[in-house]
PyMOL Python script that loads the backbone (N, CA, C, O; Angstrom):
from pymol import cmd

cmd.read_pdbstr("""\
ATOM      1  N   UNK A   1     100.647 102.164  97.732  1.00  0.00           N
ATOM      2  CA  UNK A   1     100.411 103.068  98.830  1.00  0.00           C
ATOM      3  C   UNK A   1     101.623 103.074  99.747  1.00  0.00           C
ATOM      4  O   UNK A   1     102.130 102.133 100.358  1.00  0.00           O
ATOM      5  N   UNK A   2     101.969 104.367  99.698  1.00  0.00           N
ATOM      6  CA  UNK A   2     103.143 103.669 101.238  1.00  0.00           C
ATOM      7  C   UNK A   2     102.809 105.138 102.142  1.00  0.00           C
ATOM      8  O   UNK A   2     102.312 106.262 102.078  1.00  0.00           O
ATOM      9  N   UNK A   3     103.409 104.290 102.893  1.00  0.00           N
ATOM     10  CA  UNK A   3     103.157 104.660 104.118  1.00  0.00           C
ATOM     11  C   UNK A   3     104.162 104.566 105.603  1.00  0.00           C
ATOM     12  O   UNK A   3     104.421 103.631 106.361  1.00  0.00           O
ATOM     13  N   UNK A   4     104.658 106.375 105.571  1.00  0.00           N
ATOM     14  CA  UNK A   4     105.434 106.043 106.938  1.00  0.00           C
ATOM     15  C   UNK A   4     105.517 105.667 108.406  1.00  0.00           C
ATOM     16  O   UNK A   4     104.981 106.050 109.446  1.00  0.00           O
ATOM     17  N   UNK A   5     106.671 104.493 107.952  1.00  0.00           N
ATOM     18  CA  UNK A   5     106.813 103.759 109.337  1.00  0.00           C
ATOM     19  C   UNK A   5     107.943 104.476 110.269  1.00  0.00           C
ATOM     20  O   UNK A   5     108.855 105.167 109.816  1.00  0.00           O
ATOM     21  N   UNK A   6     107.759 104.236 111.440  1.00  0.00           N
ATOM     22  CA  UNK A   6     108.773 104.535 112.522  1.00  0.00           C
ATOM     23  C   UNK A   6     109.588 102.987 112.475  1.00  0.00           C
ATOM     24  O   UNK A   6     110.760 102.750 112.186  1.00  0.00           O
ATOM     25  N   UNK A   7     108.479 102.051 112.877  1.00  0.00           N
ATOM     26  CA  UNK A   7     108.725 101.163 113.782  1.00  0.00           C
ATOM     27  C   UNK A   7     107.224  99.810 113.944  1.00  0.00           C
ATOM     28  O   UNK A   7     106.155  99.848 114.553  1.00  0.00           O
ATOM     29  N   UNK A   8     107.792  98.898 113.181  1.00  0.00           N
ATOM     30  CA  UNK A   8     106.593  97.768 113.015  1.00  0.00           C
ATOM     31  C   UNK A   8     106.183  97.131 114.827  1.00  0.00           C
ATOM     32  O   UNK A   8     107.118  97.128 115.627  1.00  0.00           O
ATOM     33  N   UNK A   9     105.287  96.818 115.130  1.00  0.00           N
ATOM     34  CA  UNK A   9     105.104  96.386 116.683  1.00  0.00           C
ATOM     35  C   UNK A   9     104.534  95.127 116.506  1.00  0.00           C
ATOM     36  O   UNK A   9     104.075  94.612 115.486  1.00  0.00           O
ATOM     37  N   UNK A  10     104.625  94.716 117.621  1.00  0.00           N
ATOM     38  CA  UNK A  10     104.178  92.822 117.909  1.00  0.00           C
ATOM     39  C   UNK A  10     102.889  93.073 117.562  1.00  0.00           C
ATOM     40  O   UNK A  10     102.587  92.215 116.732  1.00  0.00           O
ATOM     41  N   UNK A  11     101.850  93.895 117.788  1.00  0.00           N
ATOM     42  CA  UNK A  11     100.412  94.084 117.504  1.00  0.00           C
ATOM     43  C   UNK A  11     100.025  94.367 115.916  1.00  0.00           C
ATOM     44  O   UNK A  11      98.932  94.133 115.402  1.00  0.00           O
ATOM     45  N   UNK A  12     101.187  94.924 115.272  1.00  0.00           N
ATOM     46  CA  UNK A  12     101.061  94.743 113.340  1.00  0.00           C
ATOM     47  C   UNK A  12     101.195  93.665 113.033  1.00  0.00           C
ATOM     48  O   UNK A  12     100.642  93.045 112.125  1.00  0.00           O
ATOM     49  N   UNK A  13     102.462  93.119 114.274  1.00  0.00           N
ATOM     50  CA  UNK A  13     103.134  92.059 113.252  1.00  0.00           C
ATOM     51  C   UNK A  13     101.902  90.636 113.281  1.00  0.00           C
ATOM     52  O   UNK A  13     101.992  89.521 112.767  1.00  0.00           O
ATOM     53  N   UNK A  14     101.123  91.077 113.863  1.00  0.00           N
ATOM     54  CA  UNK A  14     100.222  89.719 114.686  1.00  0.00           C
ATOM     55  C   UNK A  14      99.023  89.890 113.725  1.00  0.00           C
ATOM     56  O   UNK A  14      98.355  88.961 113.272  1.00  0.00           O
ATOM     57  N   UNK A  15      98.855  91.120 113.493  1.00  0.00           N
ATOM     58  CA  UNK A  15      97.621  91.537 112.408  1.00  0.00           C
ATOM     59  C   UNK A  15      98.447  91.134 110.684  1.00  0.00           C
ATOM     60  O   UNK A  15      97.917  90.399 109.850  1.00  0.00           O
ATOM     61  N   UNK A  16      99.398  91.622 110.557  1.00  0.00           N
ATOM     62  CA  UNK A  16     100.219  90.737 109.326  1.00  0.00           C
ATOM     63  C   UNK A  16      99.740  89.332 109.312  1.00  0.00           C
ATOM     64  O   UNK A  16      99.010  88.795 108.478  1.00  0.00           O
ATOM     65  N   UNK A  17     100.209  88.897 110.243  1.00  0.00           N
ATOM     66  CA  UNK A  17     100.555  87.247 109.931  1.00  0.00           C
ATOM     67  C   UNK A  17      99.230  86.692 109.552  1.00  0.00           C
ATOM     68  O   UNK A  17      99.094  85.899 108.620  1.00  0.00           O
ATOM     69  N   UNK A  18      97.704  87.371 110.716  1.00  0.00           N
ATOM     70  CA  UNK A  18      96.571  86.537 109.943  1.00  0.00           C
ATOM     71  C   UNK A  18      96.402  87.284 108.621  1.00  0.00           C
ATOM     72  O   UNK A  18      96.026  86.447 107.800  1.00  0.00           O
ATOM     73  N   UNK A  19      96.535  88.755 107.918  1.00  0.00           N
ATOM     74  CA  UNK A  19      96.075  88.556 106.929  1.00  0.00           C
ATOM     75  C   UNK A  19      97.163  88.077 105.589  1.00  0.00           C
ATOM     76  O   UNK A  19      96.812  87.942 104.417  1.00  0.00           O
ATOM     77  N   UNK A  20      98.489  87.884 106.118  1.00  0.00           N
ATOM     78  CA  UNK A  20      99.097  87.348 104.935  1.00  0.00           C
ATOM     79  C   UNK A  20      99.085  85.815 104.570  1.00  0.00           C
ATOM     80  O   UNK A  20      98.987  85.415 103.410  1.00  0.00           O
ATOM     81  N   UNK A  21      99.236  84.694 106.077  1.00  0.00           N
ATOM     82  CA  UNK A  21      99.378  83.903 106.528  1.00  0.00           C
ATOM     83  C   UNK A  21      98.211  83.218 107.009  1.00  0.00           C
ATOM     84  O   UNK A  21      98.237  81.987 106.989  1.00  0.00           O
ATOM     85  N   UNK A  22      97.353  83.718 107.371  1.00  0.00           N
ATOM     86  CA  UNK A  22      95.852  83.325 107.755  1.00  0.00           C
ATOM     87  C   UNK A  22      96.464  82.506 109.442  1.00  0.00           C
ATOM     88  O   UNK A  22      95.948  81.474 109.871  1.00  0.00           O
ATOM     89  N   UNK A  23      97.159  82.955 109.879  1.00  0.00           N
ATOM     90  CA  UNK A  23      97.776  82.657 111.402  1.00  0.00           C
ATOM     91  C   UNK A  23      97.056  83.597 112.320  1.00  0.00           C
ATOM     92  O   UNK A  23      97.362  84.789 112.311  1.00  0.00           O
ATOM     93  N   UNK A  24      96.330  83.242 112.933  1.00  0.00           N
ATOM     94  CA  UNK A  24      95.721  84.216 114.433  1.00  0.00           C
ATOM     95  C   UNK A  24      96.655  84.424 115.683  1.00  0.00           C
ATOM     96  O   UNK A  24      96.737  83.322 116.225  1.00  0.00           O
ATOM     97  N   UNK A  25      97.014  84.875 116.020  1.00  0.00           N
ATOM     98  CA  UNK A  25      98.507  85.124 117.015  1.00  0.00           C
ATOM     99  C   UNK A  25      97.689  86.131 117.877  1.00  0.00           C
ATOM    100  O   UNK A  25      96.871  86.827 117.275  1.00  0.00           O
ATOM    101  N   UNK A  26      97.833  86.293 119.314  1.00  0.00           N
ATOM    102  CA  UNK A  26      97.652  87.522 120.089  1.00  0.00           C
ATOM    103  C   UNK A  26      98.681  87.379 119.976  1.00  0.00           C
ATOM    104  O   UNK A  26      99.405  86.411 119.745  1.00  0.00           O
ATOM    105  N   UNK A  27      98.947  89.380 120.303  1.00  0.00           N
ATOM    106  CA  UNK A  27      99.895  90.161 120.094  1.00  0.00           C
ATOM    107  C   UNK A  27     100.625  90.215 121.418  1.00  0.00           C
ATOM    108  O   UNK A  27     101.796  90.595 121.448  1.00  0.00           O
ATOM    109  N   UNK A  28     100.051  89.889 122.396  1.00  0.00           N
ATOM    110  CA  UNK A  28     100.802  89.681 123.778  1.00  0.00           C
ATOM    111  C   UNK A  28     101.634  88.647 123.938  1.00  0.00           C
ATOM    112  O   UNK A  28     102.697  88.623 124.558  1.00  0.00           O
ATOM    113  N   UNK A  29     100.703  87.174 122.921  1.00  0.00           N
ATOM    114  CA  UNK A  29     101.954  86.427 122.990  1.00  0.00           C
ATOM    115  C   UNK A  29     103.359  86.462 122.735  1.00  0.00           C
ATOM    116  O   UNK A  29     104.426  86.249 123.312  1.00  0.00           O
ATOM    117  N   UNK A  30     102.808  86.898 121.383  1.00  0.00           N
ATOM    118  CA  UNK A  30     104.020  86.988 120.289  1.00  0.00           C
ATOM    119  C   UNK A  30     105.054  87.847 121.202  1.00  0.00           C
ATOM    120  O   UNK A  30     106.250  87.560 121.144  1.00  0.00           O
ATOM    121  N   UNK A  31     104.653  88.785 121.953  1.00  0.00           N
ATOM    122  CA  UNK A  31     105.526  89.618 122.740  1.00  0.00           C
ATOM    123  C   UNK A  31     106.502  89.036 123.622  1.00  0.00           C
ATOM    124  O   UNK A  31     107.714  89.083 123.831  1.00  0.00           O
ATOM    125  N   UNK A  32     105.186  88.315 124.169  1.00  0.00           N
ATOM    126  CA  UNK A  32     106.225  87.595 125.654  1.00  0.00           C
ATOM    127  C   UNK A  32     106.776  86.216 125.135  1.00  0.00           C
ATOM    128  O   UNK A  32     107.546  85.693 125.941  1.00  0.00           O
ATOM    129  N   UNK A  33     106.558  85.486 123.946  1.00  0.00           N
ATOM    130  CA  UNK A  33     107.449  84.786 123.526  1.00  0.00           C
ATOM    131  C   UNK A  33     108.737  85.242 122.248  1.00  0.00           C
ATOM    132  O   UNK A  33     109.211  84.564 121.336  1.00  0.00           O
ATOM    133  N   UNK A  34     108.964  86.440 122.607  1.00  0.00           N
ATOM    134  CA  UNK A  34     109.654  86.980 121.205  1.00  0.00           C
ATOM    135  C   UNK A  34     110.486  86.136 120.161  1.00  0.00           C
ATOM    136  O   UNK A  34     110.353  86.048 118.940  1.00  0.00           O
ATOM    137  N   UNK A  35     111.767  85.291 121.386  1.00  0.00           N
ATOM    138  CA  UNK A  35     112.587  84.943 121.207  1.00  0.00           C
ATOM    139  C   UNK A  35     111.940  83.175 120.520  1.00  0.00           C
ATOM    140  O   UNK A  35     112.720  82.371 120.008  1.00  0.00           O
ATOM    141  N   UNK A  36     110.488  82.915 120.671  1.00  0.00           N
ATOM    142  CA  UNK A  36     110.516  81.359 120.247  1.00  0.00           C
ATOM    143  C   UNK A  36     110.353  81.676 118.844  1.00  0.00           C
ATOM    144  O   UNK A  36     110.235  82.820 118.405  1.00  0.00           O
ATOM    145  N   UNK A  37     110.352  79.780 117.627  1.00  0.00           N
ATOM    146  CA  UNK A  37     110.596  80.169 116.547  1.00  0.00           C
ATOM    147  C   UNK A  37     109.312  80.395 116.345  1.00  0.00           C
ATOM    148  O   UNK A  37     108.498  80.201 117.248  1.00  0.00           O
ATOM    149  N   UNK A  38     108.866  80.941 114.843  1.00  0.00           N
ATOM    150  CA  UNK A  38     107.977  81.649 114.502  1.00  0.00           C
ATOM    151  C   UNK A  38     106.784  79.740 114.093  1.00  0.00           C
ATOM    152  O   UNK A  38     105.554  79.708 114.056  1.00  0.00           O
ATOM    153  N   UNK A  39     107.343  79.014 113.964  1.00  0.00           N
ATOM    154  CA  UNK A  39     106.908  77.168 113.746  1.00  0.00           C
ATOM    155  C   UNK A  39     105.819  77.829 114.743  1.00  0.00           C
ATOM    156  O   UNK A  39     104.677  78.174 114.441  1.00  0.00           O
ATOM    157  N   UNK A  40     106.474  77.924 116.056  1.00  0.00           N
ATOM    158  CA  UNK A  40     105.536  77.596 117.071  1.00  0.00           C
ATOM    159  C   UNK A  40     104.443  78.438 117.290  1.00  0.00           C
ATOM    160  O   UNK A  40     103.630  78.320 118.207  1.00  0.00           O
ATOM    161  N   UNK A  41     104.456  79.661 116.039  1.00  0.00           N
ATOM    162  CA  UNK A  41     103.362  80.094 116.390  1.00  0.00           C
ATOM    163  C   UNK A  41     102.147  79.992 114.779  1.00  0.00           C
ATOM    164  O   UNK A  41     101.284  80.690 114.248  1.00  0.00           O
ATOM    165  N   UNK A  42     102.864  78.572 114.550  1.00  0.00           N
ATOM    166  CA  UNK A  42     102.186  78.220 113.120  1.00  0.00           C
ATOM    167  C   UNK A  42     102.422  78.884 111.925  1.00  0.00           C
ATOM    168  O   UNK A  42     101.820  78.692 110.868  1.00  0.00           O
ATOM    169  N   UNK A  43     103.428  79.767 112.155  1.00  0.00           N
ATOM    170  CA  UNK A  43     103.911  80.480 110.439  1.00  0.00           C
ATOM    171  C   UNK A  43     104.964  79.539 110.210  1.00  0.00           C
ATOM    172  O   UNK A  43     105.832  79.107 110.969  1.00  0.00           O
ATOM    173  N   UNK A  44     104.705  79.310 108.997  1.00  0.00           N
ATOM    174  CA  UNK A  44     106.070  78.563 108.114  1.00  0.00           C
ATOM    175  C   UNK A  44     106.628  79.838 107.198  1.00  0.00           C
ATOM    176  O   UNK A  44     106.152  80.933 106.896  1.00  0.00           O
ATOM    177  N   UNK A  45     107.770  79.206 106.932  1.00  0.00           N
ATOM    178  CA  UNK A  45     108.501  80.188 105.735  1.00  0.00           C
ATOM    179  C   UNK A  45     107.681  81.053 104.674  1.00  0.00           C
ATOM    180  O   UNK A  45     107.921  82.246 104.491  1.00  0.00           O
ATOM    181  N   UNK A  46     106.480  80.195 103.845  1.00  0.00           N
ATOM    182  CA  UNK A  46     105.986  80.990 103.040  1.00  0.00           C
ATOM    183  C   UNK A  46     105.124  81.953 103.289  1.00  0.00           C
ATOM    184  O   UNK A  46     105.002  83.017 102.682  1.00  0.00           O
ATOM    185  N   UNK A  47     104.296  81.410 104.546  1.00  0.00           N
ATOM    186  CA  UNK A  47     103.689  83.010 105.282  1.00  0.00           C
ATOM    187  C   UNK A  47     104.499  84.410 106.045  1.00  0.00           C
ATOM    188  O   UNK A  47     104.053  85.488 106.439  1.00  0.00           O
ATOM    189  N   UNK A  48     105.585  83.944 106.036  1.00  0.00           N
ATOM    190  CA  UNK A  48     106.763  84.829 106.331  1.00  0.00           C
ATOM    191  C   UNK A  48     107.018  85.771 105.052  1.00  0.00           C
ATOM    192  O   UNK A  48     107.137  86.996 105.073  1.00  0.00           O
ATOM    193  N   UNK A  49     107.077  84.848 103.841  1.00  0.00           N
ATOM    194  CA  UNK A  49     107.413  85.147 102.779  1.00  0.00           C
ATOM    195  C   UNK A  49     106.324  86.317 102.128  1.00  0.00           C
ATOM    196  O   UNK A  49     106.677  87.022 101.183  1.00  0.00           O
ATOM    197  N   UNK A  50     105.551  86.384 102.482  1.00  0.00           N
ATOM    198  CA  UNK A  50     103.853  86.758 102.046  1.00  0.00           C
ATOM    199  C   UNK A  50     104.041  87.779 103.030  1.00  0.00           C
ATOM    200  O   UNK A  50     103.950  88.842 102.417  1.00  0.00           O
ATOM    201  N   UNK A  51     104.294  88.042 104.454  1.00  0.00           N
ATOM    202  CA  UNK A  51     104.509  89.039 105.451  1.00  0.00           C
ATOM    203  C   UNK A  51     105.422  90.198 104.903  1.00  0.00           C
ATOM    204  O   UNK A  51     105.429  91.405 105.145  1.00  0.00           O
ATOM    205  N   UNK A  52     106.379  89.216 103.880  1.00  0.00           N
ATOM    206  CA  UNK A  52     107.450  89.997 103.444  1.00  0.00           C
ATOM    207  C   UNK A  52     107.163  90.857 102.467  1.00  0.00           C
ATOM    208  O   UNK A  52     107.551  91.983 102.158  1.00  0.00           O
ATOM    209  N   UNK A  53     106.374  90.056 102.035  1.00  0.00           N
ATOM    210  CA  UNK A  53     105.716  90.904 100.411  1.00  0.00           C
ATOM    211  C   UNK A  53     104.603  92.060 100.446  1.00  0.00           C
ATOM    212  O   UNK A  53     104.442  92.952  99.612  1.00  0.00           O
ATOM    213  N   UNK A  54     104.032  91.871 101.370  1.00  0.00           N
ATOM    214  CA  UNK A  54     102.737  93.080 102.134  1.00  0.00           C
ATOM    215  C   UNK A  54     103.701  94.130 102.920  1.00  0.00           C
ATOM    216  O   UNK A  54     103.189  95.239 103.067  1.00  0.00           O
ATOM    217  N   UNK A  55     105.098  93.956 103.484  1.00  0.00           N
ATOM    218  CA  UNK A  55     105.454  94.851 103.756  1.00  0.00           C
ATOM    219  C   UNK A  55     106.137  95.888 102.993  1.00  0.00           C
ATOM    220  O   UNK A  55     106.340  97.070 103.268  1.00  0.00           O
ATOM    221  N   UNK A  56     106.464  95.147 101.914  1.00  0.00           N
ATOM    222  CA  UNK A  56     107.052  95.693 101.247  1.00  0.00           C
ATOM    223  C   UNK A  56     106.267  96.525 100.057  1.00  0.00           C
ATOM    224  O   UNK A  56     106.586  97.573  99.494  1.00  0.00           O
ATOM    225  N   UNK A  57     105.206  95.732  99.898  1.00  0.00           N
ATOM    226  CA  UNK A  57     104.300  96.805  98.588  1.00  0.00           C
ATOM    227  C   UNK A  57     103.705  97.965  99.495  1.00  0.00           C
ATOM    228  O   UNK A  57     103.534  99.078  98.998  1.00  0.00           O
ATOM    229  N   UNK A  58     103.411  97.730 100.722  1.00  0.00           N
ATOM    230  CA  UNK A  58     102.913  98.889 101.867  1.00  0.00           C
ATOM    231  C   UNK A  58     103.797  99.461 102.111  1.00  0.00           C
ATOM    232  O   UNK A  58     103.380 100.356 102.847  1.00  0.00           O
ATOM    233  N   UNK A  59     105.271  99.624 101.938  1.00  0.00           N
ATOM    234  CA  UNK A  59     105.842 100.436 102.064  1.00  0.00           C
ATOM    235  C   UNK A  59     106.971 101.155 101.266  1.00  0.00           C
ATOM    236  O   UNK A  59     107.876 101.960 101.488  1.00  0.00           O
ATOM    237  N   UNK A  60     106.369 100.339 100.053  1.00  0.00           N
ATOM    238  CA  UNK A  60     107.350 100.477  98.554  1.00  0.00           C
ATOM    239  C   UNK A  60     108.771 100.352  99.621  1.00  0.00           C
ATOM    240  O   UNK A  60     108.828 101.328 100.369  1.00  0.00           O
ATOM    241  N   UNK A  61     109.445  99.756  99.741  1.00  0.00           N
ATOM    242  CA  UNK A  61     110.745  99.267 100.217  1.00  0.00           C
ATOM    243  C   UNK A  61     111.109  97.928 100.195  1.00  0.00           C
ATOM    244  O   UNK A  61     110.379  97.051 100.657  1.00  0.00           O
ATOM    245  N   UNK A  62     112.179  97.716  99.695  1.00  0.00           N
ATOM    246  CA  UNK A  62     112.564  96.355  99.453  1.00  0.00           C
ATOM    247  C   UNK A  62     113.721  95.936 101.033  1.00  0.00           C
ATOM    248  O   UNK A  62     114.887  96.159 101.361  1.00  0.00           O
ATOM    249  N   UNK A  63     112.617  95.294 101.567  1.00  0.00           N
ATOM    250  CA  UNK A  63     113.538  94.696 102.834  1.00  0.00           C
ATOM    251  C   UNK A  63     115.420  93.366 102.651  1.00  0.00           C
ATOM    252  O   UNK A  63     115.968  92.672 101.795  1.00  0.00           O
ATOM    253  N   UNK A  64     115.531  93.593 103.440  1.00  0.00           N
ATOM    254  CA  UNK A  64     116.790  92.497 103.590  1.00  0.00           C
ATOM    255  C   UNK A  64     116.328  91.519 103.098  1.00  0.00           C
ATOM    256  O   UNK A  64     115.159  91.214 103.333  1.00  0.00           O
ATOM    257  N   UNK A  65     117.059  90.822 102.347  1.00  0.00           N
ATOM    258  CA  UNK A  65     116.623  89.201 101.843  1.00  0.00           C
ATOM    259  C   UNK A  65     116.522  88.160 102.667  1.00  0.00           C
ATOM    260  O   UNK A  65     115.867  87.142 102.442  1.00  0.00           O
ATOM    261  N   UNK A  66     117.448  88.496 104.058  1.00  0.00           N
ATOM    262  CA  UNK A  66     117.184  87.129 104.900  1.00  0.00           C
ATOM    263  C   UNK A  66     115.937  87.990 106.014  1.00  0.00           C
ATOM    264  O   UNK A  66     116.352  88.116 107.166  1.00  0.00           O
ATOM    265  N   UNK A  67     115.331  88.232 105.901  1.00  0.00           N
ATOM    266  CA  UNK A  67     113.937  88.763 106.484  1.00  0.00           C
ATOM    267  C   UNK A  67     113.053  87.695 106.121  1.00  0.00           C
ATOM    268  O   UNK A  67     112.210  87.270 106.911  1.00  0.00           O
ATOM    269  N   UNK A  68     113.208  87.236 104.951  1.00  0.00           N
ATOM    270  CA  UNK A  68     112.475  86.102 105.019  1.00  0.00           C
ATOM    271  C   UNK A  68     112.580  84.762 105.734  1.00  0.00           C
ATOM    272  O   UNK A  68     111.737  83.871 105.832  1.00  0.00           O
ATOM    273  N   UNK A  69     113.974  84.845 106.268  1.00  0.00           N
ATOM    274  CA  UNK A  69     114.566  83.567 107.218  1.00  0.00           C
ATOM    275  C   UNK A  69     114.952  83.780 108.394  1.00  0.00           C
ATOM    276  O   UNK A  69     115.937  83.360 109.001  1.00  0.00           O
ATOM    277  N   UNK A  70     113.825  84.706 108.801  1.00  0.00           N
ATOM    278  CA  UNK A  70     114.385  85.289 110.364  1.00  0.00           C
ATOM    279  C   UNK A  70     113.461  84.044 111.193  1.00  0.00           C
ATOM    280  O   UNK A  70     112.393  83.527 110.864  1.00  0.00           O
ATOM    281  N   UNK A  71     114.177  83.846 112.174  1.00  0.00           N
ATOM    282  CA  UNK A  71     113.303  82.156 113.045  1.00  0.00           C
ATOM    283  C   UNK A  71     112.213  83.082 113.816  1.00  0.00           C
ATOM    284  O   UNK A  71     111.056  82.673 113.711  1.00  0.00           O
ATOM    285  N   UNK A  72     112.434  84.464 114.701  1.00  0.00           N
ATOM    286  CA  UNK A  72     111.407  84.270 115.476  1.00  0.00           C
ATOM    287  C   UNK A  72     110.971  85.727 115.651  1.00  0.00           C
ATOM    288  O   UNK A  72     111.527  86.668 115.084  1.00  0.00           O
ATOM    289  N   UNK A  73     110.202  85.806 116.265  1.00  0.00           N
ATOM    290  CA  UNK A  73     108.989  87.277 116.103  1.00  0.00           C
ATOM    291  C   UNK A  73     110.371  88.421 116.399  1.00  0.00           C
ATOM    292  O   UNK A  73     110.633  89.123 115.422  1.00  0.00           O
ATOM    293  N   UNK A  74     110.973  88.575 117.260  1.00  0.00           N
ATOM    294  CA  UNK A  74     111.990  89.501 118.161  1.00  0.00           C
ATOM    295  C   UNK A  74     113.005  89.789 116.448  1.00  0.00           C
ATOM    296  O   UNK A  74     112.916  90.891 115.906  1.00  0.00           O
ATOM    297  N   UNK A  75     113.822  88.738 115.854  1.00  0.00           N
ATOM    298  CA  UNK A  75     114.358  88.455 115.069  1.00  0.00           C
ATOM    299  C   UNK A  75     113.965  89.687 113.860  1.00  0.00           C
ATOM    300  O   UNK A  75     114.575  90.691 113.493  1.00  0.00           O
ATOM    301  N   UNK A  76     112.746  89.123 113.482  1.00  0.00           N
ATOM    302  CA  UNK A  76     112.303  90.070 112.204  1.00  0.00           C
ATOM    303  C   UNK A  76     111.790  91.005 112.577  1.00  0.00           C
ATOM    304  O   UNK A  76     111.910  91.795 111.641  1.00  0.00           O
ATOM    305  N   UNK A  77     111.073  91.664 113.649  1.00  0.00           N
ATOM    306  CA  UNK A  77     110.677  93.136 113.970  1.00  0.00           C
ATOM    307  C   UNK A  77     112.215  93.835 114.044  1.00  0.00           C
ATOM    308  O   UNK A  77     112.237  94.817 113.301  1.00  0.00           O
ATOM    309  N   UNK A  78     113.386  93.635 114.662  1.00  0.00           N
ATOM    310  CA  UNK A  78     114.582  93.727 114.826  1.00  0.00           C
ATOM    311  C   UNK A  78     114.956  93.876 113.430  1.00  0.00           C
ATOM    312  O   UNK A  78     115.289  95.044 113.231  1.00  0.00           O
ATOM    313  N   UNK A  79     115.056  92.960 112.094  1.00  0.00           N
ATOM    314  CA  UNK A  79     115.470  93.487 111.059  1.00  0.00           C
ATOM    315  C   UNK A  79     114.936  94.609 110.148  1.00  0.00           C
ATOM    316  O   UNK A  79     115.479  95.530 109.537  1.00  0.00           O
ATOM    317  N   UNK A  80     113.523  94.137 110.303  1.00  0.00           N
ATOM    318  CA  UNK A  80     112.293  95.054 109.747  1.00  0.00           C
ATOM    319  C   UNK A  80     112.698  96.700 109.867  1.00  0.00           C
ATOM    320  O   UNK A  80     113.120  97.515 109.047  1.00  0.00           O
ATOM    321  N   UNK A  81     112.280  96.782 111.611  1.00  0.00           N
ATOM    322  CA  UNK A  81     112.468  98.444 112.139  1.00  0.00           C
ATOM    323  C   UNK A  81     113.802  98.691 111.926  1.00  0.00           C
ATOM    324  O   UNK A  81     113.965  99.906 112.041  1.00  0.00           O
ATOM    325  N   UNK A  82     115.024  98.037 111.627  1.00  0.00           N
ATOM    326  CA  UNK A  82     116.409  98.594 111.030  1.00  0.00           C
ATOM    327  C   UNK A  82     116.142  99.357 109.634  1.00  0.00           C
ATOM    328  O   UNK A  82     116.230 100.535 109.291  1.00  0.00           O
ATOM    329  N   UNK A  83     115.763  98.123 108.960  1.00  0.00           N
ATOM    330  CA  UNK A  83     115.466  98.549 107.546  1.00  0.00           C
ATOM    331  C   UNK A  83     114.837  99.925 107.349  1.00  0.00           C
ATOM    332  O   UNK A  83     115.269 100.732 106.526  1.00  0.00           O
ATOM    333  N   UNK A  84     113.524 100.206 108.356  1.00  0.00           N
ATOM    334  CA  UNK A  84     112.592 101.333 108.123  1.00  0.00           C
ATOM    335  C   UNK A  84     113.648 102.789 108.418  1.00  0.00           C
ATOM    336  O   UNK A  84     113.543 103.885 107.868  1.00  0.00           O
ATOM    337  N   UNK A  85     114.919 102.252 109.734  1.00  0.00           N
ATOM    338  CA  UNK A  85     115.060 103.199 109.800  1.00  0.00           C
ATOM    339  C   UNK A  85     116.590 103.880 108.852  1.00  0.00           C
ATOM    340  O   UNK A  85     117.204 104.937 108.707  1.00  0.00           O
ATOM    341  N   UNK A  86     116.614 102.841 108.522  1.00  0.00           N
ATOM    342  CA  UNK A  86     117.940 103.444 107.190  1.00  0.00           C
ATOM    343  C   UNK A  86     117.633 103.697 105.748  1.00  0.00           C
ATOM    344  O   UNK A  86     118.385 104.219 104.925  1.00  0.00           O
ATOM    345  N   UNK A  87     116.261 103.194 105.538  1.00  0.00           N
ATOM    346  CA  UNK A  87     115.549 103.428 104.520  1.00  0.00           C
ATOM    347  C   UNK A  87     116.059 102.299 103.266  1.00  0.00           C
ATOM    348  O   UNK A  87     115.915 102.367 102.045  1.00  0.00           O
ATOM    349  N   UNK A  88     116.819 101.076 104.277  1.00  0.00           N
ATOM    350  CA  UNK A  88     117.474  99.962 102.966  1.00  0.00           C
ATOM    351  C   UNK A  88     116.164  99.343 102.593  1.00  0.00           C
ATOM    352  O   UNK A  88     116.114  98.490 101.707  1.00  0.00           O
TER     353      UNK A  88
END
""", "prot")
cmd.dss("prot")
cmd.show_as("cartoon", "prot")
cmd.util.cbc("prot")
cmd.orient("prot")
């Protein structure tokens, strides 16, 4: 299925993480802590990795490879919405 994006938001990215990651995040946090690492909001690498993979079959697009090693929420919405908008 894909489906056009503009632009992923702290409120997807927060709904991602519990269903890829099984991580519950409000979306306000994640906002107002953009810049902390993603540890602190209980995602490790492989639920990142799994974030990576739901975005990508949802949007048939193959994201940047270090998307999977972005440290913190600000970080990967920042690579993500690049990607959407150059179509890499």
């Amino acid at each position: 299925m894909t489906t056009e994006v503009t632009q992923l938001t702290f409120e997807e990215l927060a709904a991602l993480m519990k269903k890829a990651a099984g991580v519950t995040v409000d979306p306000r946090e994640l906002e107002d802590r953009a810049d902390a690492p993603f540890a602190e909001f209980g995602l490790d690498s492989l639920g990142l990795l799994g974030i990576v993979g739901e975005l990508e079959n949802r949007h048939s697009l193959a994201l940047p490879t270090d998307a999977e090693r972005c440290k913190s929420p600000r970080a990967f919405l920042d690579l993500v919405n690049g990607a959407f908008m150059t179509g890499a």
